[in-house]
N, C-alpha and C positions, 0 to 999 in steps of 0.2 A: 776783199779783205777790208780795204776800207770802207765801206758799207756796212761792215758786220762791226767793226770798230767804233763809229757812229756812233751807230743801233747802240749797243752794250752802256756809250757813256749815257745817251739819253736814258736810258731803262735804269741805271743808276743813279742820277740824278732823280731820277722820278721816284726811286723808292724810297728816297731820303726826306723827303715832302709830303708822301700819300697818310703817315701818320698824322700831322698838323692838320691836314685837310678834315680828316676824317674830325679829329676834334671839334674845329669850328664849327663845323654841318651839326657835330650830335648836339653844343652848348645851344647854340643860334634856334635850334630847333627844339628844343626841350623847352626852352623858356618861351616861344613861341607856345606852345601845345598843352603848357601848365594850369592855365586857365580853364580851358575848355574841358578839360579831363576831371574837373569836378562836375559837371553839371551832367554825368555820363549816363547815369541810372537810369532816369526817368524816358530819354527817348536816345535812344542806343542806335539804332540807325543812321538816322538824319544829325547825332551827333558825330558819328563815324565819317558819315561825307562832308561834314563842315569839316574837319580836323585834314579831310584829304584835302578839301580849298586849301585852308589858311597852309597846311606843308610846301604845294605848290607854290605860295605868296614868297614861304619862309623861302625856298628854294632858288627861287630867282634873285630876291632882295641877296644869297650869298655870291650866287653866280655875280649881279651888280658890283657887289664890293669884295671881290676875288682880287687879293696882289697875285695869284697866280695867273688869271686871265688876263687883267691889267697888264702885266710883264708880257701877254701873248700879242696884245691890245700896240700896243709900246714896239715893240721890239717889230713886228709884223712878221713873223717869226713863224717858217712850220718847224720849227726843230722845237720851237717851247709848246707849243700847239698840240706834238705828238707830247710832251713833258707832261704837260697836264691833262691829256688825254689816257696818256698811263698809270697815274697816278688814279683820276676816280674813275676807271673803267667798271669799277662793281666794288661798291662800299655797301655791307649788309650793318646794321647797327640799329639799335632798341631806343627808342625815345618815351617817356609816358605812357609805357604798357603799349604804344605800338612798334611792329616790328617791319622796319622799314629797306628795301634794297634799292638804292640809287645805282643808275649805270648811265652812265654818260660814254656816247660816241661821237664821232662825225657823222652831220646827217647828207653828210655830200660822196658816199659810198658807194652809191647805186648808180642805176640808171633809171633816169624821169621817161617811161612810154611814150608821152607826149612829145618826146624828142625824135621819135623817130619818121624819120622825112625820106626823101629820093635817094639821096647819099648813104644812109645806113641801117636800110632797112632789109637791102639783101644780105648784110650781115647777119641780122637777125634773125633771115632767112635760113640760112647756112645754121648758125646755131641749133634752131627749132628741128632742123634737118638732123643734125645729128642724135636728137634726142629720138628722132622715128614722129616728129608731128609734123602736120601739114600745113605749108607755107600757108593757105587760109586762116591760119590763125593772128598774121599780122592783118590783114584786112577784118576781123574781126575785134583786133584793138583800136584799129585806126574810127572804125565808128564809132566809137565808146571815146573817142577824144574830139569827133568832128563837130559835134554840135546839132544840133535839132535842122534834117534837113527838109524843107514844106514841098520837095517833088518826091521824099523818099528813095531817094537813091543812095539807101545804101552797101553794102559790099556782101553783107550776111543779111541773116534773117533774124539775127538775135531780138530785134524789138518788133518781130512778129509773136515770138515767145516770151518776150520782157518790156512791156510797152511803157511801162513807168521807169526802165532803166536810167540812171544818170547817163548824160551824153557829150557834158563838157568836158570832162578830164576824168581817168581814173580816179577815184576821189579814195580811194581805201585795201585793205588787202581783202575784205567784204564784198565791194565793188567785184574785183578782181574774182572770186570767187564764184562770183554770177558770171562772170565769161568763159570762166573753166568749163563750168558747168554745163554751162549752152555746149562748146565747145564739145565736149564727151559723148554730148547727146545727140549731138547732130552729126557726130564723126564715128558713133560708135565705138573707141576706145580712150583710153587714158593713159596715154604718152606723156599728158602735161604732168604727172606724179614721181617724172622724172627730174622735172626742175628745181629746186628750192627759190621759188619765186618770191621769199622772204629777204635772201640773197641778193636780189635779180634787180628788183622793182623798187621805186623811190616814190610815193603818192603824194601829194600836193596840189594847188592850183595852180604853183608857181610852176613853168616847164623851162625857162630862162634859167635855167641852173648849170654849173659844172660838176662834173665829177672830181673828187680829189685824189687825185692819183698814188698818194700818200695812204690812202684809206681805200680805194678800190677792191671788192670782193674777190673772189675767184671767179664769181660767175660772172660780174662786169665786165674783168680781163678779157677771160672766154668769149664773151660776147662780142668786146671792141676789136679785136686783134684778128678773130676768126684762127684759133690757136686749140691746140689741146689742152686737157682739163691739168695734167702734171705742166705743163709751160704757164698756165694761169696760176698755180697756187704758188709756182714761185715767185710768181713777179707779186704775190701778194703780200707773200712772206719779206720779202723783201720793200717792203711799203714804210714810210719813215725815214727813208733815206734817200728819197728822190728831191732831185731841186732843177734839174732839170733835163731833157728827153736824154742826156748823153748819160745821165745813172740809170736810164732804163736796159739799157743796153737790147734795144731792139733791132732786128733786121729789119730791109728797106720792107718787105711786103708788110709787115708788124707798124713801120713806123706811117706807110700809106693807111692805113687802115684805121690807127687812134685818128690822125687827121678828120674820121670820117666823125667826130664826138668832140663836143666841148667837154675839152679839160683843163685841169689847173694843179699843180703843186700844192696851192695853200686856200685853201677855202675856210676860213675862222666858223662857220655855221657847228654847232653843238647839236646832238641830237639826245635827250633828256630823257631817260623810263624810271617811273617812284614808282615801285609796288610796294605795297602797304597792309598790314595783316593784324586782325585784331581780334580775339573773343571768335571766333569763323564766321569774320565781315574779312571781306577783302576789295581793292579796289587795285586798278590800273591806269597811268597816268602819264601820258607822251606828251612831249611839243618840243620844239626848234627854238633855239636860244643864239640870234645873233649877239655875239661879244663884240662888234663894232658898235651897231644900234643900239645894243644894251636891252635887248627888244625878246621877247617870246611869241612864239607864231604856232599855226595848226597844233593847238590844242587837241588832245583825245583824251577824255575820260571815259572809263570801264569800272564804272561803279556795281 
């Protein structure tokens, strides 16, 4: 009850704020975009992708001078954290003839692969189990994080059939999709179509990350706990109101097992997607917005 009482004020407070928000973004950006939208005629492409730069610029330069995020900044706060994270979860709004949907998450939701070490990877074992895939499959991620080995020792054959693979870190859900693959074909079925490994999987270089427990998927739950799928959606549903393990309300095997995973309550990291639609140009547009550093990181465009 008190949990849900919480929840309700935050989610209230948030709705009372998400219309302001929404302004700034559309003024801030319109007058950003105004320029460029004359010079549109003549080369309509390559002005299309400059408009998605300078969005991105506009984008951050609001995130910078956010008194919402300053107040998250300030306060060090998951409770305003989740406030502003409610508020612009998915702002769709029209600027200069583009139409624009901003969705801001937490990008500390997942789980980074490259986390997985001696301690929890027979979880991860157990998980893939459940789904009917074979525990080969973490030894098939583990190379794909190990690094270029000169005796070739490694676990699969996958860069016998992918010899230009990346082999420092999962680098993308692309990446990821070359291991599926190998995977399918070297196992003859497709178990893995069981997972929502959009869910699942966190990609970066950085692998020094925590999970925010506030923000943790289902499938991360599931994964950390070694729990069933209805015990995961509620500890996720219930996400926003944890500060600390005794609002998790876990039993000792649940609480031995998060042990086995860096986590945290408050991770400030933003995780940023502008899709953008114009005349049928369209473009896609990720990266990481630390609000302490003031910083944006692992860019993606999908122009």
């Amino acid at each position: 009850m008190r949990r849900d009482k919480k929840r309700a004020s935050k989610e209230g407070i948030a709705l009372l704020v998400t219309v302001m928000f929404v302004i700034v973004i559309t003024v801030a950006i319109g007058f950003g975009l105004k320029q460029v939208n004359t010079a549109a005629s003549e080369i309509k492409k390559e002005n299309f992708m400059y408009q998605s730069t300078l969005l991105v610029e506009d984008v951050l330069n609001i995130l910078k001078n956010s008194p919402d995020i300053k107040s998250v900044v300030d306060s060090n706060s998951s409770d305003n954290l989740y406030i502003f994270l409610s508020q612009a979860a998915f702002i769709p709004f029209e600027v200069s003839g583009l139409e624009i949907i901003l969705k801001v998450s937490s990008a500390r939701s997942k789980f980074h692969p490259s986390s997985l070490d001696g301690n929890n990877s027979a979880l991860m074992r157990q998980y893939l189990n459940n789904y009917g895939i074979n525990s080969q499959y973490v030894e098939i991620l583990a190379d794909n994080f190990g690094g270029i080995k000169e005796d070739n020792s490694y676990n699969s054959r996958i860069f016998d059939e992918k010899p230009y693979l990346f082999r420092d870190y999962i680098a993308s859900s692309a990446h990821l999709k070359e291991i599926n693959d190998f995977y399918a074909k070297e196992y003859n079925e497709n178990s893995l179509s069981k997972i929502d490994f959009n869910n699942l999987f966190y990609f970066s270089h950085d692998s020094n990350v925590s999970i925010d427990l506030n923000y943790a998927t289902p499938e991360v739950w599931e994964l950390m706990l070694g729990t069933s799928r209805e015990r995961a959606e509620e500890l996720s549903i219930g996400g926003g109101a944890y500060s600390t393990n005794d609002d998790l309300g876990l039993n000792d095997d649940e609480i031995r097992n998060l042990g086995l995973f860096k986590t945290s309550f408050f991770e400030p990291i933003l995780f940023v997607e502008i899709e953008i639609a114009q005349n049928g140009s369209s473009s896609k547009i990720s990266f990481e917005y630390d609000i302490r550093a003031q910083k944006g990181s692992n860019f993606v465009y999908e122009i």
